[in-house]
C-alpha positions as CSV (number, residue, x, y, z in Angstrom):
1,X,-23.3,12.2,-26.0
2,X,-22.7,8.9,-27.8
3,X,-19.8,10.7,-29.8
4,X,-18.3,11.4,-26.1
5,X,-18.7,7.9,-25.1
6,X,-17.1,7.0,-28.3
7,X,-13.9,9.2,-27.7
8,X,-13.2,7.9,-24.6
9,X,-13.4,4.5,-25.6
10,X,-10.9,5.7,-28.3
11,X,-8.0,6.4,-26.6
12,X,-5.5,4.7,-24.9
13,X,-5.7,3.4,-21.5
14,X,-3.2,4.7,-19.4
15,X,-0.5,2.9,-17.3
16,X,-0.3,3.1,-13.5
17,X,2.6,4.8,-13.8
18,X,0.6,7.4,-15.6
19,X,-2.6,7.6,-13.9
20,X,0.0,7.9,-10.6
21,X,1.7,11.0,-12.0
22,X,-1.9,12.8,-13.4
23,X,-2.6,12.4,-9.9
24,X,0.4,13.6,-8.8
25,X,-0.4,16.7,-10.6
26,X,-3.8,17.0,-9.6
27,X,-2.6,17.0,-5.7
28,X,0.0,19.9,-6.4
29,X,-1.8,21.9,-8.7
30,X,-4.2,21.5,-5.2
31,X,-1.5,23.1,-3.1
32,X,-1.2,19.7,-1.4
33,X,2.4,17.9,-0.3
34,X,2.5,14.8,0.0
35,X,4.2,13.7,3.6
36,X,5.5,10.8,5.3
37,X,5.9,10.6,9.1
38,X,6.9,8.2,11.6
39,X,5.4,8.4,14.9
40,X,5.9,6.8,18.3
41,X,3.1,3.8,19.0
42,X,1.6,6.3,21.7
43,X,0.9,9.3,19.5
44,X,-0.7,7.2,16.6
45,X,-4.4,7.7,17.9
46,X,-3.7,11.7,17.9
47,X,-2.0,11.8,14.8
48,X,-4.7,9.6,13.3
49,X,-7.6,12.5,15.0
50,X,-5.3,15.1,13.1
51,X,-5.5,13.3,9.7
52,X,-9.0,12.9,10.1
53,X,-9.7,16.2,11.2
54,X,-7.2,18.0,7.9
55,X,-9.5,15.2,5.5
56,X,-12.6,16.6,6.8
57,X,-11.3,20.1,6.3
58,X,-10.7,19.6,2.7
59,X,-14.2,17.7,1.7
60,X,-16.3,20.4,3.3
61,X,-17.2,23.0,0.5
62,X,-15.7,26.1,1.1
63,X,-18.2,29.4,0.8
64,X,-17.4,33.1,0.3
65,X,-15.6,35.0,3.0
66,X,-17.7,36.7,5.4
């Protein structure tokens, strides 16, 4: 374990630009696209409940078909 530690410590921190792009990766390797909308002042609080409701979608573990 200390060996592991060890390596870590060992290389190279990564820039920002860098740790942006691994996570980047990480999002489309996940099938995810990244999107940016604008939305009129009255259809914020929906579109918020929508957000919230896709977030909560992808935390919850997913089990075996039924």
């Amino acid at each position: 374990m200390v060996e592991a530690v060890r390596h870590r410590a060992m290389s190279p921190a990564k820039t920002a630009a860098e740790r942006k792009a691994a996570e980047r990766q990480r999002h489309k390797e996940a099938g995810r696209t990244a999107v940016t909308v604008h939305v009129r002042p009255e259809y914020v609080p929906v579109v918020r409940a929508l957000e919230a409701k896709l977030q909560r979608r992808e935390k919850r573990k997913r089990g075996p078909a039924p």
